[in-house]
VEXTI-617318 format. One line per 10 residues: number of its first residue (from 0); their letters; for each residue y negated, z negated, x of N, C-alpha, C. Coordinates in steps of 0.05 Angstrom, whole numbers, always signed. Layout:
<atoms>
NUM> A> Y:Z:X:Y:Z:X:Y:Z:X | ...
</atoms>
This chain:
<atoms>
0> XXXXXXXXXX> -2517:-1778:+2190:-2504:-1788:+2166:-2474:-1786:+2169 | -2456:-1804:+2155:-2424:-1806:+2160:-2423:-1789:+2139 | -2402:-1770:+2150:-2387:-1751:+2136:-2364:-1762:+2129 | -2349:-1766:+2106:-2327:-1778:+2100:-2303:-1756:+2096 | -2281:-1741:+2108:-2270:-1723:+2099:-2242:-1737:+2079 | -2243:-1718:+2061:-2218:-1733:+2049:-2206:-1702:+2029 | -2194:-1707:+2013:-2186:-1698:+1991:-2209:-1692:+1970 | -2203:-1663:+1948:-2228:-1671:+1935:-2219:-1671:+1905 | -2190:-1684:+1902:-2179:-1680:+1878:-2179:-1711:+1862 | -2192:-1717:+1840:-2190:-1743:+1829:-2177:-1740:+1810
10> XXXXXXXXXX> -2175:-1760:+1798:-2158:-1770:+1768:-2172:-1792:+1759 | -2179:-1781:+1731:-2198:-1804:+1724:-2229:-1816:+1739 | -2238:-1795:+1748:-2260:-1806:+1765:-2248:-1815:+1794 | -2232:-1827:+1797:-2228:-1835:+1827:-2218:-1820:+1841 | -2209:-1817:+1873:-2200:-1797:+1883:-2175:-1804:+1877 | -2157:-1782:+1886:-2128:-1788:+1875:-2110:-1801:+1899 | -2124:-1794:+1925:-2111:-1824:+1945:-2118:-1848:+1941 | -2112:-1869:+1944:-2120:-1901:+1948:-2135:-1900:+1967 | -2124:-1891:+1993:-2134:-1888:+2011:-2168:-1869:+2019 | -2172:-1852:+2005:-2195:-1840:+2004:-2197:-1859:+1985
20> XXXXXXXXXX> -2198:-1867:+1963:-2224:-1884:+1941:-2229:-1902:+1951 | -2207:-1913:+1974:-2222:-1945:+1982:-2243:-1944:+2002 | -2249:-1924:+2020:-2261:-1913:+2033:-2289:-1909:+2017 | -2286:-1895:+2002:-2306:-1878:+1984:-2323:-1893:+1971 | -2298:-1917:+1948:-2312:-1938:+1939:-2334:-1958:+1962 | -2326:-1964:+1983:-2332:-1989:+2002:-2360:-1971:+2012 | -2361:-1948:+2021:-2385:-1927:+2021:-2402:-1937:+2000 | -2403:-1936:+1978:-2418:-1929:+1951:-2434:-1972:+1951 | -2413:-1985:+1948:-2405:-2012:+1943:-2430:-2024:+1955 | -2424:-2013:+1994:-2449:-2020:+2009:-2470:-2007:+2017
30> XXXXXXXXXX> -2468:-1984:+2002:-2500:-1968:+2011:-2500:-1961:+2032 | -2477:-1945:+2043:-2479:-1938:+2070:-2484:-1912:+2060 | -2502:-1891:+2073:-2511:-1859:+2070:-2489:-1845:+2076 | -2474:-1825:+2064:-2450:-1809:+2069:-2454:-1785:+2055 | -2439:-1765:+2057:-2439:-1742:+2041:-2411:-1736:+2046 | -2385:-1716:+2029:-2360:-1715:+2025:-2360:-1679:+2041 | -2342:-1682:+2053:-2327:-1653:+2054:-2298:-1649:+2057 | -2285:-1626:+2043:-2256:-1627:+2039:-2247:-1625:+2061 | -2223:-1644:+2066:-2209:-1634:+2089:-2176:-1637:+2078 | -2152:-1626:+2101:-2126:-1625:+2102:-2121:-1651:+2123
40> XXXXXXXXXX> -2099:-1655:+2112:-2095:-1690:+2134:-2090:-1669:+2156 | -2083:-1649:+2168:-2079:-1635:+2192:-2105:-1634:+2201 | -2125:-1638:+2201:-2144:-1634:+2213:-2158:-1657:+2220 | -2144:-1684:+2211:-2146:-1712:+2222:-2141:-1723:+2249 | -2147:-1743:+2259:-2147:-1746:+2285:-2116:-1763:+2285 | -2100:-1771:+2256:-2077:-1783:+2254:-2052:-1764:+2240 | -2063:-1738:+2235:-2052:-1718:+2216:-2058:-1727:+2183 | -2076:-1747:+2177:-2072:-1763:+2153:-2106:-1757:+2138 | -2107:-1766:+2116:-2141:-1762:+2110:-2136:-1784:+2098 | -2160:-1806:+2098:-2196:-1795:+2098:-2197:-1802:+2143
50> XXXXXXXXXX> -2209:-1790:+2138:-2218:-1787:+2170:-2254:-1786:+2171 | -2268:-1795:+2187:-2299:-1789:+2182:-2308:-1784:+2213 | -2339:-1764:+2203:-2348:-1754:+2226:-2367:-1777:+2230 | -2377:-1803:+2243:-2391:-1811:+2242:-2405:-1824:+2278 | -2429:-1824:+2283:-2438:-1825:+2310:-2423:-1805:+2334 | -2418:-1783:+2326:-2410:-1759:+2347:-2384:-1765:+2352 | -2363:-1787:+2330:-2342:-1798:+2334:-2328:-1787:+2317 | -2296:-1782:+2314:-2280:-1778:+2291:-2262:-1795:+2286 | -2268:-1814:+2273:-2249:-1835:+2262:-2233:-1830:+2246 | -2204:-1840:+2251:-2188:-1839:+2220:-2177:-1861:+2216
60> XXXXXXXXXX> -2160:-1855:+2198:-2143:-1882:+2185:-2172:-1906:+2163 | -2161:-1904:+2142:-2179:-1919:+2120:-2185:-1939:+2138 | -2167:-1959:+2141:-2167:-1986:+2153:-2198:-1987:+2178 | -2189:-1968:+2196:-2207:-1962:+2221:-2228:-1963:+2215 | -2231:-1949:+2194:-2258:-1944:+2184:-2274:-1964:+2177 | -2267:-1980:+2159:-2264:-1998:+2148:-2281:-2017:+2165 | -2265:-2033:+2180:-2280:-2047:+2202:-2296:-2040:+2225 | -2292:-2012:+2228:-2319:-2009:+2242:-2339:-2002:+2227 | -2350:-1997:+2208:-2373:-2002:+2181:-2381:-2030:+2186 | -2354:-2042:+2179:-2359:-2077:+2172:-2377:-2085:+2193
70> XXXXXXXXXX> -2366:-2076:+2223:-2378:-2084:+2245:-2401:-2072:+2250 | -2412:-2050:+2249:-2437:-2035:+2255:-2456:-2036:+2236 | -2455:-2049:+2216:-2473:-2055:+2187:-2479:-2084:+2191 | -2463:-2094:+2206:-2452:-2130:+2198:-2460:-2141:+2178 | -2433:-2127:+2164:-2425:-2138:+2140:-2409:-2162:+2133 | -2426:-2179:+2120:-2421:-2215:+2121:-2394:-2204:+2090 | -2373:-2214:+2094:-2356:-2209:+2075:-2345:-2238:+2065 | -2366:-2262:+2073:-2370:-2284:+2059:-2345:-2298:+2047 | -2317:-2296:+2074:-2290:-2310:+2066:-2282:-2321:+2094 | -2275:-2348:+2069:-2260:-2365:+2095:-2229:-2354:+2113
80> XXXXXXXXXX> -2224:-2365:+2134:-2203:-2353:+2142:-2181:-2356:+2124 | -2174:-2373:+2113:-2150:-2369:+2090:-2159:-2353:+2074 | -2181:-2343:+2060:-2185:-2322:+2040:-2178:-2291:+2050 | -2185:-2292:+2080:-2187:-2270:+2094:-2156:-2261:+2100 | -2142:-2285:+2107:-2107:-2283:+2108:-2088:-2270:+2081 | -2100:-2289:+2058:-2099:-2282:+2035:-2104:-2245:+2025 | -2125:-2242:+2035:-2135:-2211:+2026:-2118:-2189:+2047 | -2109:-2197:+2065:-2101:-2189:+2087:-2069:-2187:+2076 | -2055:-2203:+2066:-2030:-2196:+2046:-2026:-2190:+2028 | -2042:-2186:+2006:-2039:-2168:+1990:-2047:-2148:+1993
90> XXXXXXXXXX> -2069:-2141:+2023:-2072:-2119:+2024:-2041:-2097:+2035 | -2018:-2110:+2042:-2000:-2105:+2055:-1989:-2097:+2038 | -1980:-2119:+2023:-1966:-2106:+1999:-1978:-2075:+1983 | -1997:-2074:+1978:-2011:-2050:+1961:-2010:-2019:+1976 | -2008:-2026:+2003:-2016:-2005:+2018:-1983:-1988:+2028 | -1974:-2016:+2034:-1952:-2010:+2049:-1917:-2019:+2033 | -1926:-2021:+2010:-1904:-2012:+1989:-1912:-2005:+1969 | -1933:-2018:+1950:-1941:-2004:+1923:-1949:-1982:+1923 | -1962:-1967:+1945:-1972:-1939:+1955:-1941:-1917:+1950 | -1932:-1928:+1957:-1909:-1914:+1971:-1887:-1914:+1945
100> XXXXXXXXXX> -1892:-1937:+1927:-1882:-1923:+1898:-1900:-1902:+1887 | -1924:-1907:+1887:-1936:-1882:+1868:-1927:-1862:+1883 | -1923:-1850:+1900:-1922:-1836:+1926:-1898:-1813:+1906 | -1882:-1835:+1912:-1842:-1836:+1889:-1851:-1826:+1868 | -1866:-1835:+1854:-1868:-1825:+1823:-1882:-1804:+1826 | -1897:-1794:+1835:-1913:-1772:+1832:-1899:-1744:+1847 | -1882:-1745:+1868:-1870:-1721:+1886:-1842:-1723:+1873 | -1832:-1747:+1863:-1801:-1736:+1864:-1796:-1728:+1831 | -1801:-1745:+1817:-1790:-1728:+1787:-1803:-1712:+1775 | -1790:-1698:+1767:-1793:-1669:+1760:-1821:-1658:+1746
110> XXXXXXXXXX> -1822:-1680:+1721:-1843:-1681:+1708:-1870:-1686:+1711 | -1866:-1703:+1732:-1900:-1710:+1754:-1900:-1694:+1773 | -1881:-1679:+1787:-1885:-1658:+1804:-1906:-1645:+1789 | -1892:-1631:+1768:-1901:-1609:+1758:-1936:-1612:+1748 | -1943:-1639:+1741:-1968:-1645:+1744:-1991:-1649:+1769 | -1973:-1655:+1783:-1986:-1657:+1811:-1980:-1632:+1829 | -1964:-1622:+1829:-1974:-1583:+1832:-2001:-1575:+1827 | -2001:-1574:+1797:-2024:-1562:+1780:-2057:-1574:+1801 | -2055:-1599:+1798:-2087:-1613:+1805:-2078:-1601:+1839 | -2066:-1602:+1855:-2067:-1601:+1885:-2068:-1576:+1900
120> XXXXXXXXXX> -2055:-1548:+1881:-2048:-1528:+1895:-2056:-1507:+1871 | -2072:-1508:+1854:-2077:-1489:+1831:-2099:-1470:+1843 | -2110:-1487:+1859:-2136:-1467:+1883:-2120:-1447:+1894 | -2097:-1452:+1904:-2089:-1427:+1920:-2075:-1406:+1914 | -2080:-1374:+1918:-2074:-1353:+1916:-2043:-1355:+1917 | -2035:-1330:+1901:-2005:-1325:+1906:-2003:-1309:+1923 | -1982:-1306:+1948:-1968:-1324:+1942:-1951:-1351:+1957 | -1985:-1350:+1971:-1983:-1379:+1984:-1981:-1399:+1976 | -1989:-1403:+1943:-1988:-1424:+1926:-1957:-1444:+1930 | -1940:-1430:+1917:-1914:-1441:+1917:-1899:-1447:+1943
130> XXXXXXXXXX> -1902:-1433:+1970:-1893:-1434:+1987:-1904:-1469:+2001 | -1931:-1471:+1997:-1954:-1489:+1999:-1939:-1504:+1987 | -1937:-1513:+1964:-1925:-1543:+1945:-1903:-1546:+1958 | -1888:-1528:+1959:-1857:-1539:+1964:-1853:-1544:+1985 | -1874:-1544:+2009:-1864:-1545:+2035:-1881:-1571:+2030 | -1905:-1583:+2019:-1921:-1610:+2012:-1897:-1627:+2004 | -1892:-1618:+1985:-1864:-1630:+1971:-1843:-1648:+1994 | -1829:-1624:+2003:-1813:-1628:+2024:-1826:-1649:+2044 | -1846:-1643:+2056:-1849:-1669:+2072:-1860:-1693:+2060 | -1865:-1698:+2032:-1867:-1727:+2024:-1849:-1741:+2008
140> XXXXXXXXXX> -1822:-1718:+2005:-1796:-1731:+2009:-1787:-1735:+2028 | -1787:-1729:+2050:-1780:-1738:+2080:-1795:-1762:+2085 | -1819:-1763:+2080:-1838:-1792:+2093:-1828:-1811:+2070 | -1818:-1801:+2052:-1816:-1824:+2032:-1783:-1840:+2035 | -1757:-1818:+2056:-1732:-1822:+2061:-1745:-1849:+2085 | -1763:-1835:+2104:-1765:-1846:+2134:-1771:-1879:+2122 | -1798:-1871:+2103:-1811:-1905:+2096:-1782:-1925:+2080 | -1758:-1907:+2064:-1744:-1924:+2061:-1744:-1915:+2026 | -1766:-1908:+2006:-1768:-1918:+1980:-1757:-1894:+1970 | -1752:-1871:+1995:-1746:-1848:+1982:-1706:-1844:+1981
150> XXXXXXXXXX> -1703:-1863:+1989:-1669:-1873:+1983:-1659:-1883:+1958 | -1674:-1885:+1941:-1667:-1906:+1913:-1666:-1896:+1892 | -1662:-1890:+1871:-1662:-1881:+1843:-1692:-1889:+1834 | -1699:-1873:+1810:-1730:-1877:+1797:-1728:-1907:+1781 | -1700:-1913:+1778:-1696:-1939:+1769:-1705:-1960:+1786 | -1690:-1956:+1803:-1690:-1972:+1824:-1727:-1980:+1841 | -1738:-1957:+1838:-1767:-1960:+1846:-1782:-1964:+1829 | -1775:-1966:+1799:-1796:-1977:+1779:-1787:-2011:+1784 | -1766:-2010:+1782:-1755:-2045:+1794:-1774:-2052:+1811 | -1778:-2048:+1839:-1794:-2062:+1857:-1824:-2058:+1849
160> XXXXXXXXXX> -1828:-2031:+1842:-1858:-2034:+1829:-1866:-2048:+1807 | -1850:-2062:+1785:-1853:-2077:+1766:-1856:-2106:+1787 | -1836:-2116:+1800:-1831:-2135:+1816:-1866:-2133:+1833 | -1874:-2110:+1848:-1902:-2120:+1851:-1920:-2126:+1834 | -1922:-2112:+1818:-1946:-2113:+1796:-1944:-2138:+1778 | -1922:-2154:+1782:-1921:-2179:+1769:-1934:-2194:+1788 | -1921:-2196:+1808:-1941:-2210:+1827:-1967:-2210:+1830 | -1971:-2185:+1827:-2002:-2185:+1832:-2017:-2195:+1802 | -2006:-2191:+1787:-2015:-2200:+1759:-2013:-2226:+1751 | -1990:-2240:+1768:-1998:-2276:+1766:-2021:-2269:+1775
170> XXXXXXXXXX> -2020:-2264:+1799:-2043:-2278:+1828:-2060:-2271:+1806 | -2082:-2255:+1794:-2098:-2252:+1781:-2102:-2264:+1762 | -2093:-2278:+1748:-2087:-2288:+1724:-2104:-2312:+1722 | -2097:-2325:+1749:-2099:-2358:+1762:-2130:-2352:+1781 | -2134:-2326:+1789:-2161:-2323:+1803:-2183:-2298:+1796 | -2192:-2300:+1799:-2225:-2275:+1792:-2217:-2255:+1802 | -2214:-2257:+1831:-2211:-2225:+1849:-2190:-2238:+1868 | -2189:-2222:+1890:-2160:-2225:+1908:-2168:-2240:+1914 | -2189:-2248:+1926:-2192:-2276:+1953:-2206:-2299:+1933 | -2201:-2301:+1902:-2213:-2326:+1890:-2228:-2310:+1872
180> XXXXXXXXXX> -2244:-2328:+1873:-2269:-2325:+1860:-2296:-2319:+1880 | -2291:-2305:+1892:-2308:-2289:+1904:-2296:-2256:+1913 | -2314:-2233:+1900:-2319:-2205:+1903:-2314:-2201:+1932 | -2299:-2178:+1943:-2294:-2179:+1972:-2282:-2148:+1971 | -2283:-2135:+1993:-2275:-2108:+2004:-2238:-2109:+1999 | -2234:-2128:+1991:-2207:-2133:+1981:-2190:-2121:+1959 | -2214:-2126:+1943:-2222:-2120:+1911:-2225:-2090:+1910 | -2235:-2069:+1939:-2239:-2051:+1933:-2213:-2028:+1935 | -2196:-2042:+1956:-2170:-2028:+1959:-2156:-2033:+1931 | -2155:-2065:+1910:-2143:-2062:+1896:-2151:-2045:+1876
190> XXXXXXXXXX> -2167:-2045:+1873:-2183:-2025:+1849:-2166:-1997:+1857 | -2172:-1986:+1884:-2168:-1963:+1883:-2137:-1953:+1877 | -2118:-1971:+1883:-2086:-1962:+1878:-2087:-1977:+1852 | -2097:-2003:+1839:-2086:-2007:+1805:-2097:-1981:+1787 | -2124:-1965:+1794:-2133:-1948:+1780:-2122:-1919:+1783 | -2109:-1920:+1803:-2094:-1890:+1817:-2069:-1891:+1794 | -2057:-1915:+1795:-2038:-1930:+1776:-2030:-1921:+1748 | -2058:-1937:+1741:-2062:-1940:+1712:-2081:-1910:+1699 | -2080:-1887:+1716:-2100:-1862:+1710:-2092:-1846:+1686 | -2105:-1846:+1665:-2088:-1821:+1640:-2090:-1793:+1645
200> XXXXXXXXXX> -2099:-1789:+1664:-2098:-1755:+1680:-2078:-1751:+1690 | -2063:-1769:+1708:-2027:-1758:+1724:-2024:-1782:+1722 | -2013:-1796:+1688:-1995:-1811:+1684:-1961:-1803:+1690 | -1950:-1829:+1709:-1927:-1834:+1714:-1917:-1849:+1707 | -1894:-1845:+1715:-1871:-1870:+1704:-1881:-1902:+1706 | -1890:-1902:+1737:-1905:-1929:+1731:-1929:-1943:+1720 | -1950:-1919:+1712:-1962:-1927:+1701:-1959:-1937:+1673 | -1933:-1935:+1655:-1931:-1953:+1627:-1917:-1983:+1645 | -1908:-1988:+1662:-1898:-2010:+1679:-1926:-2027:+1683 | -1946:-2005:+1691:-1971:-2028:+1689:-1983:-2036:+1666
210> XXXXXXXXXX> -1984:-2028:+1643:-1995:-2026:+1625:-1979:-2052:+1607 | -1958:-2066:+1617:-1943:-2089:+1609:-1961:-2120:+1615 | -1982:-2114:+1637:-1994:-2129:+1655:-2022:-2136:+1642 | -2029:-2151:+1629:-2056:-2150:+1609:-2074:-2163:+1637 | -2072:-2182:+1647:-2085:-2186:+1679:-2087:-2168:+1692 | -2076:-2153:+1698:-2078:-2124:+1719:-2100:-2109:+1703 | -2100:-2105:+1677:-2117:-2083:+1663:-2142:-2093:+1662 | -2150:-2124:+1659:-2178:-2139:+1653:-2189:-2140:+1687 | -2169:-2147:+1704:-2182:-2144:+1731:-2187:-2114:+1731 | -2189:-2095:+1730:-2190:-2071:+1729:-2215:-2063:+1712
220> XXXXXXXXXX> -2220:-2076:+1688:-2233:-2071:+1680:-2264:-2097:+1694 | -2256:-2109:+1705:-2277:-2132:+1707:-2286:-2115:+1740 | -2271:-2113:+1764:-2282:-2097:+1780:-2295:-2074:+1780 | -2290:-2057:+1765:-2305:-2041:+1753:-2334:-2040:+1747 | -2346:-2063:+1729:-2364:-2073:+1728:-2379:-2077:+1755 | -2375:-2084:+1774:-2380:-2102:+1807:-2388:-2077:+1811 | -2371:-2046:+1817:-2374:-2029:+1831:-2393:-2009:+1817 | -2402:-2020:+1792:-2422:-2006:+1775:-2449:-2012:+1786 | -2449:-2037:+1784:-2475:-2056:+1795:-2480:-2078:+1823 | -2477:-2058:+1845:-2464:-2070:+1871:-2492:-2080:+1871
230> XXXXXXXXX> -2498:-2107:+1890:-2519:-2116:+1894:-2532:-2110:+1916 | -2561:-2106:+1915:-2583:-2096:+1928:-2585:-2114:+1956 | -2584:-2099:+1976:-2576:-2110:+1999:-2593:-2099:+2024 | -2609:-2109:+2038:-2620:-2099:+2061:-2605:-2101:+2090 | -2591:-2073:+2094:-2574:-2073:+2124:-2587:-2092:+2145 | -2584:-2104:+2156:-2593:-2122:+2184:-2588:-2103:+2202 | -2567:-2081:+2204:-2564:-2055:+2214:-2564:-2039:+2210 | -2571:-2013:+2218:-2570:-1992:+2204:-2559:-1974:+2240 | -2538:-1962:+2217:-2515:-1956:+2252:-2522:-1923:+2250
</atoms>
């Protein structure tokens, strides 16, 4: 059975990475057999989590994962190559900037620190506790200087995160799910960062930025539904 390691802290039901729920979700979505155990991204094969133990292998990186499932299940994901190009850039966008605002909102001001302390590091003894956050702290202000978003004012990064979430809120507006009107593993990455987003457990700054977006909240609420009632599917593989 795939062991999925990740984080074991949610918000709102989901995990509180994108990165572990999209994983987690796409697990659940396709009926692949898994069971969860906590891990530290140091114990990843990239320093990062979700990482999984699966065929005597240790895979990491969501993405990785991702397609080798796709491939060892052969999973028909039923899109043309422009749909697939399509899902393939907004997946860019979400991962590799909208990620990286919540990232901003949640480590650097003061007020969401102090929330995201509590859920991440309340397990641990004093008085490793504090020593633990602040050195967490410290390096996801550094990855956040290196990626670039950690240079800007909170102004300045609700700016570009408004600036995505509009975008993504046309695109939705005009279509069902990312790749059209057809349900796709696309749908499951967005779910997992609009809902990380939009969570009333470690609301941030950007989450009233999304809440401007009545498209973002009905796609949210309409995928939801999909991942309630995934459809009954017989593997052609079973890996």
């Amino acid at each position: 059975m795939l062991i999925l390691k990740q984080t074991t802290v949610e918000f709102d039901g989901i995990n509180a990475s994108p990165f572990c729920a999209k994983v987690e979700l796409f697990l659940n979505y396709y009926q692949i057999p898994f069971k969860i155990e906590a891990a530290l991204p140091m114990h990843g094969p990239y320093k990062k989590i979700p990482f999984v133990e699966y065929q005597g292998e240790t895979i990491g990186d969501s993405e990785l994962i991702l397609q080798r499932l796709i491939k060892d299940y052969n999973i028909d994901l039923n899109l043309t190559a422009p749909a697939l190009a399509q899902g393939r850039a907004w997946q860019l966008l979400l991962e590799q900037h909208l990620y990286w605002n919540i990232v901003y909102n949640r480590w650097v001001p003061e007020d969401s620190w102090e929330k995201l302390e509590t859920a991440f590091f309340s397990g641990l003894k004093w008085p490793l506790r504090p020593i633990i956050a602040k050195q967490a702290r410290k390096l996801a202000q550094k990855n956040l200087y290196s990626q670039g978003m950690g240079r800007f004012s909170l102004e300045q990064v609700l700016q570009a995160g408004r600036a995505d979430l509009k975008a993504l809120s046309a695109h939705l507006s005009a279509n069902k799910y990312i790749c059209g009107d057809t349900f796709s593993y696309f749908d499951l990455i967005t779910y997992a960062t609009i809902k990380n987003i939009n969570n009333q457990q470690m609301k941030i700054a950007l989450t009233a930025v999304a809440q401007e977006f009545q498209p973002l909240l009905d796609y949210q609420k309409r995928v939801a539904l999909v991942i309630k009632n995934p459809p009954n599917r017989a593997q052609q593989k079973t890996a």
